[in-house]
N, CA, C and O of each residue as an XYZ file, in Angstrom:
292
protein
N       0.814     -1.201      0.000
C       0.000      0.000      0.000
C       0.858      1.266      0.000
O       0.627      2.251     -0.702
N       1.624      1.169      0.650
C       3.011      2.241      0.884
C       3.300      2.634     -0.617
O       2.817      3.719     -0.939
N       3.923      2.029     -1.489
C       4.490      1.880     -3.010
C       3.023      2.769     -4.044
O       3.359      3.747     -4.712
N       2.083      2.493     -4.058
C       1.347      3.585     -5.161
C       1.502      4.789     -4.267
O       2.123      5.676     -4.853
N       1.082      5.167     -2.835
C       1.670      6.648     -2.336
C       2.538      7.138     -2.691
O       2.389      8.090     -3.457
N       4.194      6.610     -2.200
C       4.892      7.108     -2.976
C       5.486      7.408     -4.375
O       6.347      8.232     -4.683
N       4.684      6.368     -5.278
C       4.549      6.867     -6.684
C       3.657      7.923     -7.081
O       3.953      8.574     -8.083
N       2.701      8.164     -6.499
C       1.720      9.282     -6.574
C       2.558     10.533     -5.750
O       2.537     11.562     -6.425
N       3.202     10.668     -4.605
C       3.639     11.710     -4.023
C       4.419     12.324     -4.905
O       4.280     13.546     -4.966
N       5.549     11.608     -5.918
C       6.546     11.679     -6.642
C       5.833     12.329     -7.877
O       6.596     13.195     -8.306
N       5.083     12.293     -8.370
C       4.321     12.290     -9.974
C       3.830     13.449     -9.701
O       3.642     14.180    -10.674
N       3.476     13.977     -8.342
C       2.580     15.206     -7.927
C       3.663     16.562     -7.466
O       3.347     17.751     -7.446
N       4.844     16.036     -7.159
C       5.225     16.702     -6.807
C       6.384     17.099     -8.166
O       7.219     17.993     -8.022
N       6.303     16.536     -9.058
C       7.206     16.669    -10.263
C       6.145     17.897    -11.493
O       6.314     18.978    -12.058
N       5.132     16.896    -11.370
C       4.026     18.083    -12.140
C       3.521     19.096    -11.764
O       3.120     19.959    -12.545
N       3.413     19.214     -9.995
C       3.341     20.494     -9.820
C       4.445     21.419    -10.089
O       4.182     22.578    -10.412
N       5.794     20.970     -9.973
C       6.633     21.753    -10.148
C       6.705     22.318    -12.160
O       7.094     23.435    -12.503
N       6.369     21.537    -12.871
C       6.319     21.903    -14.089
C       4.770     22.900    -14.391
O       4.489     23.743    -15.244
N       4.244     22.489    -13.590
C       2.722     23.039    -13.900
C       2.501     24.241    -13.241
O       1.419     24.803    -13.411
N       3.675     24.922    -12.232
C       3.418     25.875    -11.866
C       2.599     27.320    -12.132
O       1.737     27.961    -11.530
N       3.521     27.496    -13.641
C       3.290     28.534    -14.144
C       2.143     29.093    -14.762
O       1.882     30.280    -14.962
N       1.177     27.575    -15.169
C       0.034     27.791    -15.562
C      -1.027     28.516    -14.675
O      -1.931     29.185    -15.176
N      -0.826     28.301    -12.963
C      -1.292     28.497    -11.518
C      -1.570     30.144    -11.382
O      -2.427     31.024    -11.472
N       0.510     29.722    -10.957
C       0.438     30.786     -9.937
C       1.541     32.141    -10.738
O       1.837     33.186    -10.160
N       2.051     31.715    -12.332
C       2.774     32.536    -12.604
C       2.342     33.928    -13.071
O       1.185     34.193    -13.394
N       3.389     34.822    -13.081
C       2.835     35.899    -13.350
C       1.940     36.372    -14.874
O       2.245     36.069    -16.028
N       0.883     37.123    -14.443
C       0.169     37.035    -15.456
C      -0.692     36.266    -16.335
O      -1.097     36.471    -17.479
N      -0.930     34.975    -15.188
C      -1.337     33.866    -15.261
C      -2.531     33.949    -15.015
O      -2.765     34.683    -14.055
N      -3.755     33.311    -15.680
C      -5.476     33.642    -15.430
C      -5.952     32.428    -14.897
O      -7.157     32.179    -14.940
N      -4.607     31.122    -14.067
C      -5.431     30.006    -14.165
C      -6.046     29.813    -13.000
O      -6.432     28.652    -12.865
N      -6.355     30.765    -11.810
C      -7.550     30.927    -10.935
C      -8.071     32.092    -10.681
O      -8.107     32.735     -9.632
N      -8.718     32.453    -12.359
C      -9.266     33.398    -12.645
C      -9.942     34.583    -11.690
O      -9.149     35.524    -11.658
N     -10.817     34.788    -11.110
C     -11.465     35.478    -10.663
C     -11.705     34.532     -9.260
O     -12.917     34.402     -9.090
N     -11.049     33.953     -8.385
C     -10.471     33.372     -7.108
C     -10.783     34.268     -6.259
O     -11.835     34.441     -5.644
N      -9.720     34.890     -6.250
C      -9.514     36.229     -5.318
C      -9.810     37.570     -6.123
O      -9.680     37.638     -7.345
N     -10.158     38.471     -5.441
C     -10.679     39.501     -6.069
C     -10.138     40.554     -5.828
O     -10.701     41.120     -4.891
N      -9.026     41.278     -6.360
C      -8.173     42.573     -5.588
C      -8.576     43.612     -6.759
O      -8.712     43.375     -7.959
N      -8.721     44.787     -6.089
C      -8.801     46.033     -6.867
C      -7.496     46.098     -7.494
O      -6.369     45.700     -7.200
N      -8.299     47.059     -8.952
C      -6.633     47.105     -9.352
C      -5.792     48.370     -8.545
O      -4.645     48.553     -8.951
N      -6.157     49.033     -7.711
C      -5.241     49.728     -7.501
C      -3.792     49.334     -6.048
O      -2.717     49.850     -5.744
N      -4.670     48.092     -5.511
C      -4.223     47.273     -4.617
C      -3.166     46.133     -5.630
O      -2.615     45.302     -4.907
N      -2.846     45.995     -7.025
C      -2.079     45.105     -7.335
C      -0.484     45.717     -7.077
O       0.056     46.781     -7.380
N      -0.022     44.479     -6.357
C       1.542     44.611     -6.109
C       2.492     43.328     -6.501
O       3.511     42.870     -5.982
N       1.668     42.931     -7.705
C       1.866     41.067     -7.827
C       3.363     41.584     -8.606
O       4.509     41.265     -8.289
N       2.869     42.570     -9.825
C       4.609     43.463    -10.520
C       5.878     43.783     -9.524
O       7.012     43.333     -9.685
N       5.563     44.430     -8.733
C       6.466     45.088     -7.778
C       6.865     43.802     -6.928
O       8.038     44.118     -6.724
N       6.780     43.100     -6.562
C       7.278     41.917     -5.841
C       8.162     40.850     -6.939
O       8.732     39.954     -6.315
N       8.320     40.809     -8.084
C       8.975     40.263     -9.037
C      10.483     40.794     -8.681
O      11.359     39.994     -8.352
N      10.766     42.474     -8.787
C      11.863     42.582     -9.272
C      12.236     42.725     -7.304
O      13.429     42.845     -7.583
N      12.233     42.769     -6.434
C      12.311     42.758     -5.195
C      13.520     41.764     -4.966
O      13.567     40.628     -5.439
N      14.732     42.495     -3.979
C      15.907     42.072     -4.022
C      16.003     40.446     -3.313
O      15.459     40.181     -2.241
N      16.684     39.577     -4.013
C      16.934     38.122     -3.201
C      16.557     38.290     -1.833
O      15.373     37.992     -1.676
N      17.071     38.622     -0.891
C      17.544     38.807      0.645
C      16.061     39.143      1.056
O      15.644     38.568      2.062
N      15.337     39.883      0.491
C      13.811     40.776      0.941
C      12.821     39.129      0.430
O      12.102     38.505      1.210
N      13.015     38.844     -0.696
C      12.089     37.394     -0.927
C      12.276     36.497      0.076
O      11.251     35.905      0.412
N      13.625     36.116      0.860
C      13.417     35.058      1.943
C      13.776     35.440      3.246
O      14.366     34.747      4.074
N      13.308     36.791      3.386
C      12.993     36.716      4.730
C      11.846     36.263      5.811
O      11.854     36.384      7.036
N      10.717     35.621      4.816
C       9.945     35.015      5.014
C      10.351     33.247      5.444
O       9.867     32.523      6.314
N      11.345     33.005      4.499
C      11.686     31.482      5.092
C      12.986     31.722      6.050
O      13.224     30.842      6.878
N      13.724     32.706      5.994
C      14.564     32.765      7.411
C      13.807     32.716      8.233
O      13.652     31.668      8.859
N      13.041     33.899      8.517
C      12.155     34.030     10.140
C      11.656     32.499     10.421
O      11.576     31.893     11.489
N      11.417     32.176      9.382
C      10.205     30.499      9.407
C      11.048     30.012     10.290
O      10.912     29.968     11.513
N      12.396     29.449      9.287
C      13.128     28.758     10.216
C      13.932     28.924     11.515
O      14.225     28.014     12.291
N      14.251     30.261     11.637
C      14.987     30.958     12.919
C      13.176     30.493     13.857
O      12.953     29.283     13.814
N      12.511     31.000     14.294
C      11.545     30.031     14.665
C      11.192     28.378     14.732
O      10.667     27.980     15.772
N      11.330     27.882     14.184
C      10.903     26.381     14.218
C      11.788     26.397     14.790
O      11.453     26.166     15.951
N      13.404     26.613     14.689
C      15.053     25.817     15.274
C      14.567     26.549     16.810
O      14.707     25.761     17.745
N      13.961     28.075     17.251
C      13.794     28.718     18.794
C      12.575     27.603     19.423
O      12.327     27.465     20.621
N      12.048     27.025     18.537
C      10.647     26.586     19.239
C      10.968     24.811     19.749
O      10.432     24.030     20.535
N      12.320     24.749     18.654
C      13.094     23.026     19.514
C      13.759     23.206     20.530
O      13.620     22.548     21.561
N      14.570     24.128     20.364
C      15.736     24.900     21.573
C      14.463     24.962     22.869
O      14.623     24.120     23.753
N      13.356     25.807     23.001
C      13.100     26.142     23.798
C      12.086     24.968     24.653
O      11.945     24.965     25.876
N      11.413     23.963     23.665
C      10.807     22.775     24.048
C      11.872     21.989     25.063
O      11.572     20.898     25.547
């Protein structure tokens, strides 16, 4: 039972990675009218050219957290 999971985990996680762009890439319509933002609220452009270091400070903090929350357990 184990063996089709991990053939399915593998197949899903390969096509999502190719299938991204259809999703979530920029300028992409493939969950059309989902969410609903005014246009004067779009900042989907301005977050593209946004320096390396500013994009993962979201997964530093993540992880500086998870590693404080083992330390402190």
């Amino acid at each position: 039972m184990m063996i089709p999971l991990i053939i399915l985990g593998f197949g899903s996680i390969f096509v999502g990675y190719i299938m991204k762009d259809l999703v979530i890439g920029m300028g992409s319509t493939g969950l059309g009218d989902a969410i609903f933002v005014l246009p004067h609220h779009i900042t989907l452009i301005n977050a593209e050219f946004l320096s390396p270091l500013t994009k993962f400070i979201p997964v530093i903090l993540s992880t500086l957290g998870a590693i404080l929350a083992i330390i402190i357990y």
